[in-house]
N, C-alpha and C positions, 0 to 999 in steps of 0.2 A: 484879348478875349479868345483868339483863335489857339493860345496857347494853354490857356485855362479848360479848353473844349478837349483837346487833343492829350491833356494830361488827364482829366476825366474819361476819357474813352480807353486811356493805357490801364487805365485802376480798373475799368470794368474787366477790361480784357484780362486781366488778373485773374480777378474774383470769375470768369468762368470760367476760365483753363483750371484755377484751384478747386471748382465743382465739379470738371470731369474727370480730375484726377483719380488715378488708383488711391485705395486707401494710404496713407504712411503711418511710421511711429509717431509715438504720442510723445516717446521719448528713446533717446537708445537706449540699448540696454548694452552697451559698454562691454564688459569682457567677464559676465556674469550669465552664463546659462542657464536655461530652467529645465530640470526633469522632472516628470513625473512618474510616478511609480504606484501600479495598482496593484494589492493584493486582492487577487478574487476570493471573496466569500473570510475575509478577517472580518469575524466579529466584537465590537466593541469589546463584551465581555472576555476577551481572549486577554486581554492586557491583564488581567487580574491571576493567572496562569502563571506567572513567574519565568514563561519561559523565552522572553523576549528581552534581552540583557542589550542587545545592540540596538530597535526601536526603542529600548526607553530612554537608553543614553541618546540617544536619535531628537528624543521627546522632550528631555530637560534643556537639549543645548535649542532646544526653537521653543515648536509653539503645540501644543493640542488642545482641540476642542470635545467638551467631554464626552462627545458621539456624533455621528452623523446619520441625517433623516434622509435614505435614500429615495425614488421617486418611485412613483406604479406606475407598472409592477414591480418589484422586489427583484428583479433578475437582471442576468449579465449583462448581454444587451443593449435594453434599453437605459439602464444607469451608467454603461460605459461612454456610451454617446453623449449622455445626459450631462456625465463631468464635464467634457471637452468642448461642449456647446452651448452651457445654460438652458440649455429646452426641456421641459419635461417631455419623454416618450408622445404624448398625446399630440405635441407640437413639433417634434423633429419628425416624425414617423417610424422610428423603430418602434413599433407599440408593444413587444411580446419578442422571446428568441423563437419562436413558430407565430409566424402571421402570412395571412393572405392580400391578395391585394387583385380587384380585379384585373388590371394590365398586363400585373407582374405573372401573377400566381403563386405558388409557396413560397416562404422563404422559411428554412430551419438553419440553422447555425450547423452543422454540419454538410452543410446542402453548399461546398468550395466556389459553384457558380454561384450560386445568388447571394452568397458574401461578397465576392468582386461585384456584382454587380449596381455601376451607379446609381439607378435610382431610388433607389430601397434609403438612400444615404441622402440624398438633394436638400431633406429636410432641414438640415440643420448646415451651422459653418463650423467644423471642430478648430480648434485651436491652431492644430500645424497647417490648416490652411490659411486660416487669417495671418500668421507667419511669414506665407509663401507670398501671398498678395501683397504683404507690406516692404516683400524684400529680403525676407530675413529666411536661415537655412534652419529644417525641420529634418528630424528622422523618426521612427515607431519601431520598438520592437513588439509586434504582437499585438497591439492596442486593437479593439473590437471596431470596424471603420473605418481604421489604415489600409487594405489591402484593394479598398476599390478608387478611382479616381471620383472626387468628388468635387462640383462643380467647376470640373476640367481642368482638376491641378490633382498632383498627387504630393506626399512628402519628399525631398530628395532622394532619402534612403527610407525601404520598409520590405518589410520579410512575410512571407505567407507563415501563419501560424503553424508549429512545430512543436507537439507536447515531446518531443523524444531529445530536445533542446534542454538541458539539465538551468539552475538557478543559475553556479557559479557561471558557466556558459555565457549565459546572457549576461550578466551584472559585466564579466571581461569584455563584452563585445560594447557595451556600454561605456564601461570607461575609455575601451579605444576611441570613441566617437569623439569624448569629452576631453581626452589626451590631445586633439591634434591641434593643428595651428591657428591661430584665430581664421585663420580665409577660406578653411574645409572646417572649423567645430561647430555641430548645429547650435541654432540659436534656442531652441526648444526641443526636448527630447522625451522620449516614454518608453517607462519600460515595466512589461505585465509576466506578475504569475499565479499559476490554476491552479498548483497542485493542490495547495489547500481547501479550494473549492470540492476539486472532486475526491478527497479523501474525506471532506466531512458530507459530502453527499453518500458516499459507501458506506461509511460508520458511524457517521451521525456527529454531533458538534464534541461531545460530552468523550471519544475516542482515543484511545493510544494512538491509530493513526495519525490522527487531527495534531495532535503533541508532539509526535514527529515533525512531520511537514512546519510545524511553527518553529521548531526549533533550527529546521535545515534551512527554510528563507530567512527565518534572525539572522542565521550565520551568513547566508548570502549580502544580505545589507552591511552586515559587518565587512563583508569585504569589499564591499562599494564604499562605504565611510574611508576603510582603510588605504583603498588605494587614491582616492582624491587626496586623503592627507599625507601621503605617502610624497605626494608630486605639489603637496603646498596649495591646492588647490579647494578642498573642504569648506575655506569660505568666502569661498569666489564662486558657488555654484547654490542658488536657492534649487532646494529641493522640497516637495510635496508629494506627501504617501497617502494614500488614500487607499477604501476600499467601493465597493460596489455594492453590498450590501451583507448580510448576517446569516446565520445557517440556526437552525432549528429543531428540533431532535422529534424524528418520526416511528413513532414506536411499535416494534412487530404486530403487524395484521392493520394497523392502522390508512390501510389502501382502501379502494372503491372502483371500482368499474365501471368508468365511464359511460357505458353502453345502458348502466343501471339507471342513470339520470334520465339520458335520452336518448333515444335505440337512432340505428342509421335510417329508416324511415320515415323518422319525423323530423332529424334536421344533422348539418355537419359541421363535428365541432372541429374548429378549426386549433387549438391550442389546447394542451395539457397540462397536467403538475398540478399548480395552485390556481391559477388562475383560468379557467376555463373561459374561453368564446366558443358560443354556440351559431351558427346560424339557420333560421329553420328553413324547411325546405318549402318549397311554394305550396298553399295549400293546406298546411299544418303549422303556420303562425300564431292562430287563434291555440289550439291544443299545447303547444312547448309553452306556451307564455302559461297557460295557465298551470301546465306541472310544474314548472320551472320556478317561478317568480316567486320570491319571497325568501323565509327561512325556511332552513332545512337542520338534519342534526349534523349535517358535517358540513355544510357549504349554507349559504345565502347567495340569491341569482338576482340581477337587475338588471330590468331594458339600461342601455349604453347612457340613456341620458338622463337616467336618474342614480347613478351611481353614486358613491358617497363623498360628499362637492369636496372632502380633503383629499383625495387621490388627482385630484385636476386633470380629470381621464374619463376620457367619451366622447370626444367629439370629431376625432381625427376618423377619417373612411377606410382607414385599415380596422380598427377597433368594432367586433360581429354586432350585432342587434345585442344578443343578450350575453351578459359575464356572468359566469359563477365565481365565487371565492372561495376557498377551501378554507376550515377553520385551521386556525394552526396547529400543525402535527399530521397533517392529512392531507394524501393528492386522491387524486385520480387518474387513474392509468386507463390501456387498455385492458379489457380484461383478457385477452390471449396473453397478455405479458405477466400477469398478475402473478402465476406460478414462477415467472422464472425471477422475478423481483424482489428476492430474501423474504419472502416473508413471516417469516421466523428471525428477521433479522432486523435488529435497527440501524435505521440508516437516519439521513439530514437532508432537509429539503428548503428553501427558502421562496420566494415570488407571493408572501403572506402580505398582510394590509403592515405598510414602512411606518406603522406607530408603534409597533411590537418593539417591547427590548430586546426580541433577538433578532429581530432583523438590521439592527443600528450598523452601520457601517462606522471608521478611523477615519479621521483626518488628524495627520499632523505634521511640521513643516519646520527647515529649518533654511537658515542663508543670512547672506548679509542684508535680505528684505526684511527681517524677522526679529522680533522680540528675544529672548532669551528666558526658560525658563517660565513661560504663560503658558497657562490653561486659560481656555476662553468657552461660554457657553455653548450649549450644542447649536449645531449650523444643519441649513436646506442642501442637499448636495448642487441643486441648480446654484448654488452662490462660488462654487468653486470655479467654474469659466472665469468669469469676472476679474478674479484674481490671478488669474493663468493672464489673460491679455495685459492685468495690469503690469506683471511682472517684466513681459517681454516690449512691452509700451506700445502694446496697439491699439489702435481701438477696437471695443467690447462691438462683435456682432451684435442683431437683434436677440434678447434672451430673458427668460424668466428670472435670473437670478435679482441677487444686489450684492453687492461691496460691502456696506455699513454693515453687516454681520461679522467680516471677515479686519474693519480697518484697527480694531483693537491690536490683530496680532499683528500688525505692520509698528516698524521703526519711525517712520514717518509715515505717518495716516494721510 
Protein backbone atom coordinates (compact mmCIF):
# COMPACT_ATOMS: atom_id res chain seq x y z
CA UNK A 1 0.00 0.00 0.00
CA UNK A 2 2.71 2.39 1.04
CA UNK A 3 4.24 1.84 -2.21
CA UNK A 4 1.08 2.41 -4.34
CA UNK A 5 0.62 5.85 -2.08
CA UNK A 6 4.26 7.02 -2.77
CA UNK A 7 4.10 6.15 -6.63
CA UNK A 8 0.72 8.20 -6.63
CA UNK A 9 2.31 11.20 -5.00
CA UNK A 10 5.47 10.85 -7.58
CA UNK A 11 2.73 11.10 -10.69
CA UNK A 12 1.08 14.01 -8.85
CA UNK A 13 4.29 15.57 -8.42
CA UNK A 14 4.75 15.26 -12.18
CA UNK A 15 1.69 16.58 -13.27
CA UNK A 16 2.40 19.85 -11.21
CA UNK A 17 5.97 20.50 -11.93
CA UNK A 18 4.52 19.87 -15.82
CA UNK A 19 1.72 22.74 -15.00
CA UNK A 20 4.37 25.28 -13.80
CA UNK A 21 6.19 24.62 -16.53
CA UNK A 22 7.46 27.31 -19.13
CA UNK A 23 5.71 26.72 -22.33
CA UNK A 24 7.76 23.97 -24.71
CA UNK A 25 7.40 22.64 -28.42
CA UNK A 26 4.56 21.00 -29.53
CA UNK A 27 7.17 19.54 -31.74
CA UNK A 28 10.71 20.45 -32.95
CA UNK A 29 11.19 21.93 -35.65
CA UNK A 30 14.24 20.19 -36.73
CA UNK A 31 16.58 22.05 -38.99
CA UNK A 32 13.71 23.88 -40.94
CA UNK A 33 13.43 27.60 -40.28
CA UNK A 34 10.52 29.91 -40.55
CA UNK A 35 10.72 33.45 -42.19
CA UNK A 36 8.36 35.67 -42.63
CA UNK A 37 8.43 38.42 -44.95
CA UNK A 38 5.95 41.49 -45.09
CA UNK A 39 5.50 43.50 -47.93
CA UNK A 40 3.85 46.84 -46.69
CA UNK A 41 0.89 47.83 -48.65
CA UNK A 42 1.12 44.85 -51.66
CA UNK A 43 -2.15 44.70 -52.89
CA UNK A 44 -3.80 41.66 -54.06
CA UNK A 45 -4.40 43.23 -57.27
CA UNK A 46 -0.74 43.93 -57.95
CA UNK A 47 -0.27 40.02 -58.97
CA UNK A 48 -2.20 40.79 -62.05
CA UNK A 49 0.62 43.60 -63.12
CA UNK A 50 3.03 41.18 -64.56
CA UNK A 51 5.54 42.48 -62.76
CA UNK A 52 6.28 39.87 -60.19
CA UNK A 53 8.41 37.07 -62.11
CA UNK A 54 10.04 35.89 -58.83
CA UNK A 55 6.77 35.91 -56.27
CA UNK A 56 4.99 34.04 -58.84
CA UNK A 57 7.48 31.42 -59.31
CA UNK A 58 7.64 31.93 -55.40
CA UNK A 59 3.67 31.15 -55.82
CA UNK A 60 3.55 27.98 -58.05
CA UNK A 61 6.35 26.12 -56.09
CA UNK A 62 3.86 26.68 -52.53
CA UNK A 63 0.84 27.77 -51.90
CA UNK A 64 -1.52 31.11 -52.37
CA UNK A 65 -4.60 32.22 -51.04
CA UNK A 66 -6.74 34.09 -53.49
CA UNK A 67 -6.40 37.34 -51.04
CA UNK A 68 -6.26 38.27 -47.61
CA UNK A 69 -8.96 40.14 -45.35
CA UNK A 70 -6.80 42.39 -43.34
CA UNK A 71 -8.29 43.52 -39.69
CA UNK A 72 -9.64 47.37 -38.67
CA UNK A 73 -8.21 49.29 -39.40
CA UNK A 74 -6.63 48.73 -42.65
CA UNK A 75 -3.13 50.17 -41.48
CA UNK A 76 0.43 49.27 -40.70
CA UNK A 77 0.20 48.80 -37.19
CA UNK A 78 -2.31 47.33 -36.03
CA UNK A 79 -2.32 44.44 -38.98
CA UNK A 80 1.48 44.09 -38.36
CA UNK A 81 0.88 42.99 -34.91
CA UNK A 82 -2.23 41.46 -35.80
CA UNK A 83 -0.12 38.73 -38.17
CA UNK A 84 2.35 37.73 -35.52
CA UNK A 85 -0.23 37.52 -32.72
CA UNK A 86 -3.81 36.36 -33.96
CA UNK A 87 -5.42 39.33 -32.17
CA UNK A 88 -7.45 41.64 -33.90
CA UNK A 89 -6.12 45.50 -33.04
CA UNK A 90 -9.21 45.84 -30.73
CA UNK A 91 -7.73 42.87 -28.64
CA UNK A 92 -3.93 43.40 -28.81
CA UNK A 93 -4.08 47.21 -28.31
CA UNK A 94 -2.44 48.65 -31.21
CA UNK A 95 -5.79 50.09 -32.23
CA UNK A 96 -4.62 52.74 -34.87
CA UNK A 97 -0.81 53.92 -35.99
CA UNK A 98 -1.95 57.40 -33.83
CA UNK A 99 -3.64 56.32 -30.63
CA UNK A 100 -4.05 57.57 -27.24
CA UNK A 101 -4.02 55.97 -24.14
CA UNK A 102 -4.67 57.58 -20.83
CA UNK A 103 -1.41 56.37 -18.95
CA UNK A 104 0.59 56.42 -21.89
CA UNK A 105 -0.41 59.45 -23.90
CA UNK A 106 0.39 59.49 -27.75
CA UNK A 107 1.66 57.04 -29.59
CA UNK A 108 2.46 57.88 -33.54
CA UNK A 109 4.60 55.56 -35.43
CA UNK A 110 7.05 57.96 -35.88
CA UNK A 111 7.06 59.10 -32.33
CA UNK A 112 11.11 56.29 -31.84
CA UNK A 113 10.01 56.45 -28.01
CA UNK A 114 6.72 55.15 -27.76
CA UNK A 115 7.62 52.56 -30.46
CA UNK A 116 10.19 51.14 -27.89
CA UNK A 117 7.87 51.55 -25.54
CA UNK A 118 6.59 48.30 -23.74
CA UNK A 119 3.25 48.84 -22.97
CA UNK A 120 1.69 50.10 -25.91
CA UNK A 121 2.72 46.10 -26.92
CA UNK A 122 1.70 43.80 -23.56
CA UNK A 123 -1.42 43.22 -25.48
CA UNK A 124 -0.62 40.67 -27.54
CA UNK A 125 2.19 37.59 -27.60
CA UNK A 126 3.90 38.01 -31.23
CA UNK A 127 5.43 35.02 -32.56
CA UNK A 128 9.42 35.59 -31.76
CA UNK A 129 8.21 35.75 -28.38
CA UNK A 130 6.40 32.71 -27.85
CA UNK A 131 9.84 31.33 -29.59
CA UNK A 132 11.84 32.79 -26.82
CA UNK A 133 9.65 31.33 -24.10
CA UNK A 134 9.67 27.93 -25.73
CA UNK A 135 13.60 27.94 -26.08
CA UNK A 136 13.95 28.48 -29.56
CA UNK A 137 16.19 31.61 -31.26
CA UNK A 138 14.22 34.57 -32.85
CA UNK A 139 15.58 37.69 -34.91
CA UNK A 140 13.31 40.73 -36.79
CA UNK A 141 14.40 42.80 -39.21
CA UNK A 142 12.19 45.91 -38.99
CA UNK A 143 8.93 44.06 -38.03
CA UNK A 144 6.42 46.83 -36.41
CA UNK A 145 6.64 45.40 -32.41
CA UNK A 146 10.19 44.16 -32.50
CA UNK A 147 11.92 47.05 -31.21
CA UNK A 148 10.36 47.27 -27.86
CA UNK A 149 10.63 44.42 -25.15
CA UNK A 150 7.66 42.78 -24.83
CA UNK A 151 6.50 40.85 -21.87
CA UNK A 152 10.24 41.00 -20.57
CA UNK A 153 11.79 39.29 -23.43
CA UNK A 154 13.07 40.76 -26.59
CA UNK A 155 14.01 38.67 -29.92
CA UNK A 156 17.90 37.62 -29.81
CA UNK A 157 18.58 39.82 -32.66
CA UNK A 158 16.47 43.14 -33.93
CA UNK A 159 17.33 46.41 -35.40
CA UNK A 160 15.57 49.89 -34.83
CA UNK A 161 13.85 50.63 -38.25
CA UNK A 162 15.93 52.16 -41.05
CA UNK A 163 14.17 53.36 -44.41
CA UNK A 164 17.87 54.32 -45.68
CA UNK A 165 18.55 50.23 -45.38
CA UNK A 166 18.06 49.37 -49.33
CA UNK A 167 15.94 45.75 -50.15
CA UNK A 168 19.05 43.80 -51.38
CA UNK A 169 20.59 44.92 -47.94
CA UNK A 170 18.28 43.45 -45.90
CA UNK A 171 17.32 40.19 -47.89
CA UNK A 172 21.80 39.76 -47.52
CA UNK A 173 21.51 40.32 -43.88
CA UNK A 174 18.80 37.87 -43.76
CA UNK A 175 20.34 35.22 -45.53
CA UNK A 176 23.41 35.65 -43.03
CA UNK A 177 21.21 34.96 -40.21
CA UNK A 178 19.82 31.73 -42.25
CA UNK A 179 23.47 30.85 -43.40
CA UNK A 180 24.93 30.03 -39.99
CA UNK A 181 25.19 26.96 -37.97
CA UNK A 182 22.41 25.20 -36.62
CA UNK A 183 23.51 26.64 -32.72
CA UNK A 184 23.41 30.62 -33.77
CA UNK A 185 20.55 30.08 -36.95
CA UNK A 186 17.24 31.65 -35.71
CA UNK A 187 14.59 29.44 -35.29
CA UNK A 188 11.91 32.07 -36.71
CA UNK A 189 12.76 35.06 -38.56
CA UNK A 190 11.21 38.27 -40.30
CA UNK A 191 11.86 40.46 -42.62
CA UNK A 192 9.84 43.73 -43.77
CA UNK A 193 9.65 46.32 -46.70
CA UNK A 194 7.92 50.02 -47.04
CA UNK A 195 8.89 51.14 -49.85
CA UNK A 196 6.04 50.04 -51.73
CA UNK A 197 3.78 51.37 -49.18
CA UNK A 198 5.05 54.82 -49.34
CA UNK A 199 5.52 55.11 -53.08
CA UNK A 200 1.81 54.11 -53.43
CA UNK A 201 0.95 56.48 -50.73
CA UNK A 202 2.72 59.51 -52.94
CA UNK A 203 1.41 58.29 -56.27
CA UNK A 204 -1.45 56.35 -55.67
CA UNK A 205 -1.78 52.43 -56.46
CA UNK A 206 -2.39 52.85 -60.24
CA UNK A 207 1.62 54.68 -60.52
CA UNK A 208 4.89 54.27 -62.40
CA UNK A 209 6.22 54.58 -58.96
CA UNK A 210 4.32 51.75 -57.47
CA UNK A 211 5.70 49.52 -60.77
CA UNK A 212 9.01 50.38 -59.90
CA UNK A 213 9.27 49.60 -56.27
CA UNK A 214 7.23 46.05 -57.18
CA UNK A 215 9.57 45.30 -59.58
CA UNK A 216 12.85 46.22 -57.23
CA UNK A 217 11.40 44.02 -54.08
CA UNK A 218 10.49 41.12 -56.92
CA UNK A 219 13.97 41.37 -57.65
CA UNK A 220 14.91 41.53 -53.94
CA UNK A 221 12.98 38.01 -53.32
CA UNK A 222 14.61 36.82 -56.21
CA UNK A 223 17.66 37.10 -54.57
CA UNK A 224 16.64 35.64 -51.30
CA UNK A 225 15.07 32.43 -53.32
CA UNK A 226 18.58 32.54 -55.08
CA UNK A 227 20.75 32.49 -52.46
CA UNK A 228 19.10 29.84 -50.11
CA UNK A 229 19.22 27.56 -53.33
CA UNK A 230 22.52 28.61 -53.98
CA UNK A 231 23.70 26.96 -50.40
CA UNK A 232 20.93 23.88 -51.10
CA UNK A 233 19.06 25.17 -48.53
CA UNK A 234 15.40 26.52 -50.44
CA UNK A 235 13.82 23.59 -49.13
CA UNK A 236 14.65 23.30 -45.83
CA UNK A 237 13.29 26.77 -44.99
CA UNK A 238 9.22 27.40 -44.89
CA UNK A 239 8.76 30.64 -45.84
CA UNK A 240 5.46 33.02 -45.64
CA UNK A 241 5.02 36.38 -47.57
CA UNK A 242 2.39 38.32 -46.72
CA UNK A 243 1.17 41.75 -46.69
CA UNK A 244 -0.57 44.10 -44.19
CA UNK A 245 -3.11 45.40 -46.27
CA UNK A 246 -3.91 47.27 -49.89
CA UNK A 247 -3.54 50.87 -51.18
CA UNK A 248 -6.32 52.79 -52.83
CA UNK A 249 -6.32 55.45 -55.21
CA UNK A 250 -7.14 59.12 -53.75
CA UNK A 251 -7.84 61.40 -56.39
CA UNK A 252 -6.85 65.17 -56.62
CA UNK A 253 -8.85 67.54 -54.19
CA UNK A 254 -10.39 64.35 -52.86
CA UNK A 255 -9.12 65.63 -48.98
CA UNK A 256 -11.39 67.29 -46.17
CA UNK A 257 -10.29 69.25 -43.21
CA UNK A 258 -10.63 67.71 -40.31
CA UNK A 259 -11.47 70.74 -38.40
CA UNK A 260 -14.65 70.88 -40.91
CA UNK A 261 -16.14 67.77 -39.06
CA UNK A 262 -15.39 69.03 -35.79
CA UNK A 263 -13.57 72.25 -34.70
CA UNK A 264 -10.91 71.90 -31.51
CA UNK A 265 -13.74 73.25 -29.15
CA UNK A 266 -15.94 70.71 -29.38
CA UNK A 267 -13.71 67.67 -29.09
CA UNK A 268 -9.96 66.14 -29.85
CA UNK A 269 -9.49 63.96 -32.57
CA UNK A 270 -7.16 61.85 -31.66
CA UNK A 271 -6.23 59.93 -35.22
CA UNK A 272 -6.32 60.95 -38.84
CA UNK A 273 -6.44 59.57 -42.60
CA UNK A 274 -9.36 57.16 -42.92
CA UNK A 275 -10.23 56.46 -39.82
CA UNK A 276 -10.93 59.07 -37.57
CA UNK A 277 -11.32 59.03 -33.54
CA UNK A 278 -12.81 61.82 -32.06
CA UNK A 279 -13.17 62.39 -28.48
CA UNK A 280 -15.40 65.14 -27.25
CA UNK A 281 -14.57 67.52 -25.02
CA UNK A 282 -16.35 67.72 -21.61
CA UNK A 283 -19.49 69.41 -21.91
CA UNK A 284 -20.03 69.27 -25.75
CA UNK A 285 -20.87 65.33 -25.75
CA UNK A 286 -24.34 65.87 -26.46
CA UNK A 287 -23.44 68.49 -29.51
CA UNK A 288 -20.49 66.14 -31.53
CA UNK A 289 -22.70 63.27 -31.20
CA UNK A 290 -25.38 64.94 -32.83
CA UNK A 291 -23.05 66.52 -35.79
CA UNK A 292 -21.18 63.68 -36.05
CA UNK A 293 -23.32 60.52 -35.84
CA UNK A 294 -24.51 58.97 -38.80
CA UNK A 295 -23.89 59.32 -42.73
CA UNK A 296 -22.16 61.87 -44.23
CA UNK A 297 -21.13 62.36 -48.06
CA UNK A 298 -17.59 61.44 -47.33
CA UNK A 299 -17.45 59.62 -44.05
CA UNK A 300 -20.11 57.70 -41.67
CA UNK A 301 -19.41 58.39 -37.66
CA UNK A 302 -20.36 55.76 -34.77
CA UNK A 303 -20.38 55.86 -31.03
CA UNK A 304 -17.29 52.96 -30.49
CA UNK A 305 -19.93 50.45 -29.65
CA UNK A 306 -22.03 50.47 -32.38
CA UNK A 307 -19.69 50.04 -35.04
CA UNK A 308 -20.06 47.70 -37.67
CA UNK A 309 -19.95 44.20 -35.71
CA UNK A 310 -17.57 42.88 -39.00
CA UNK A 311 -14.74 45.28 -38.15
CA UNK A 312 -14.51 43.42 -34.31
CA UNK A 313 -13.62 47.02 -33.21
CA UNK A 314 -14.78 49.04 -30.22
CA UNK A 315 -14.21 47.71 -27.23
CA UNK A 316 -10.67 48.14 -26.32
CA UNK A 317 -9.91 51.78 -23.99
CA UNK A 318 -7.61 53.03 -26.53
CA UNK A 319 -10.43 53.02 -29.27
CA UNK A 320 -12.14 57.34 -28.77
CA UNK A 321 -16.00 57.38 -28.10
CA UNK A 322 -16.74 58.18 -31.60
CA UNK A 323 -14.98 56.76 -35.18
CA UNK A 324 -15.40 58.34 -38.47
CA UNK A 325 -14.76 56.27 -41.55
CA UNK A 326 -13.80 58.00 -44.59
CA UNK A 327 -15.48 56.55 -47.77
CA UNK A 328 -12.88 55.12 -49.91
CA UNK A 329 -10.85 57.55 -51.81
CA UNK A 330 -11.00 60.16 -49.15
CA UNK A 331 -9.06 61.29 -45.84
CA UNK A 332 -9.04 63.81 -43.60
CA UNK A 333 -6.12 65.80 -42.81
CA UNK A 334 -5.45 68.93 -41.06
CA UNK A 335 -6.46 71.61 -42.72
CA UNK A 336 -3.09 73.67 -42.26
CA UNK A 337 -1.57 70.74 -44.25
CA UNK A 338 -4.15 70.65 -46.80
CA UNK A 339 -2.02 73.06 -49.13
CA UNK A 340 0.90 71.31 -48.86
CA UNK A 341 -0.65 67.64 -49.60
CA UNK A 342 -0.64 67.54 -53.58
CA UNK A 343 -3.60 68.52 -54.11
CA UNK A 344 -3.56 68.70 -57.56
CA UNK A 345 -1.97 65.45 -57.20
CA UNK A 346 -3.02 61.86 -56.92
CA UNK A 347 -1.80 59.94 -54.37
CA UNK A 348 -3.08 56.33 -52.34
CA UNK A 349 -4.19 55.98 -49.13
CA UNK A 350 -5.48 52.76 -47.26
CA UNK A 351 -7.08 52.15 -43.29
CA UNK A 352 -10.66 51.88 -45.48
CA UNK A 353 -13.37 49.28 -44.19
CA UNK A 354 -10.81 45.41 -44.97
CA UNK A 355 -13.93 44.36 -47.23
CA UNK A 356 -12.87 46.67 -50.06
CA UNK A 357 -11.06 44.77 -52.91
CA UNK A 358 -8.46 47.10 -52.63
CA UNK A 359 -7.57 46.82 -49.38
CA UNK A 360 -7.02 42.88 -49.78
CA UNK A 361 -3.74 42.05 -48.60
CA UNK A 362 -1.01 38.40 -50.20
CA UNK A 363 -0.68 35.53 -48.55
CA UNK A 364 1.52 33.07 -50.03
CA UNK A 365 3.98 30.33 -48.76
CA UNK A 366 6.28 27.97 -49.67
CA UNK A 367 8.70 24.90 -47.68
CA UNK A 368 8.67 21.62 -47.04
CA UNK A 369 5.30 22.46 -44.73
CA UNK A 370 3.55 23.28 -47.98
CA UNK A 371 1.52 22.00 -50.78
CA UNK A 372 3.03 22.53 -54.20
CA UNK A 373 1.24 24.47 -56.61
CA UNK A 374 -2.30 25.23 -54.43
CA UNK A 375 -4.27 28.21 -54.51
CA UNK A 376 -6.64 28.09 -51.56
CA UNK A 377 -9.69 30.33 -50.80
CA UNK A 378 -9.32 33.81 -49.32
CA UNK A 379 -8.12 33.55 -45.54
CA UNK A 380 -8.72 36.26 -42.13
CA UNK A 381 -5.31 37.66 -41.66
CA UNK A 382 -5.78 36.75 -37.57
CA UNK A 383 -5.45 32.87 -39.09
CA UNK A 384 -1.97 33.46 -40.02
CA UNK A 385 -0.36 33.31 -36.09
CA UNK A 386 -1.82 29.98 -35.88
CA UNK A 387 0.32 28.78 -38.55
CA UNK A 388 3.37 30.66 -37.64
CA UNK A 389 3.42 28.70 -34.11
CA UNK A 390 2.26 25.62 -35.93
CA UNK A 391 5.34 25.83 -38.05
CA UNK A 392 7.89 26.29 -35.34
CA UNK A 393 5.75 23.64 -32.95
CA UNK A 394 4.68 25.83 -30.21
CA UNK A 395 2.00 26.22 -28.78
CA UNK A 396 -0.64 28.98 -30.29
CA UNK A 397 -0.90 31.84 -27.72
CA UNK A 398 -4.49 33.07 -26.79
CA UNK A 399 -5.78 34.45 -30.27
CA UNK A 400 -8.66 35.18 -32.66
CA UNK A 401 -7.48 33.14 -35.45
CA UNK A 402 -8.01 29.36 -36.55
CA UNK A 403 -5.99 26.80 -38.46
CA UNK A 404 -8.76 25.06 -40.44
CA UNK A 405 -8.57 27.87 -43.01
CA UNK A 406 -5.05 27.53 -43.46
CA UNK A 407 -4.70 23.12 -43.14
CA UNK A 408 -5.64 22.78 -46.95
CA UNK A 409 -2.30 24.25 -47.82
CA UNK A 410 -0.36 22.05 -45.29
CA UNK A 411 1.35 18.54 -46.55
CA UNK A 412 0.14 16.99 -43.57
CA UNK A 413 -2.94 18.76 -42.24
Amino acid sequence: MRSILSAAASALLVLVLAACAPPTRVAPPADTPLLLISIDGFRASYFELGLTPHIERFASEGVRAQWMTPSYPSLTFPNHYTLVTGLRPDHHGVVHNSMSDEQLGRFKISDRDAVGETRWWNGGEPIWIGAQKAGLRSATLFWPGSEAPIRGLRPNRWRPFDAAIDENARVDEVLAWLGEPASTRPHVATLYFDALDREGHDHGPNSPQVREALARIDIAIGRLLEGLSARKQLDHVNIVLVSDHGMAEVAPGQRIAVEDMVSPEQAVVTSLGQSIGIIPNRGHEAEVEQRLLGPHVTYDCWRKAELPEHWHYGSHPRVPPIVCQMHEGWDAIEREKLPKDGLGQTRGSHGFDPALPSMRAIFVARGPAFKRGTTIPAIDNVDVYPLLARLIGIPAAHNDGEIAPLLPALREP
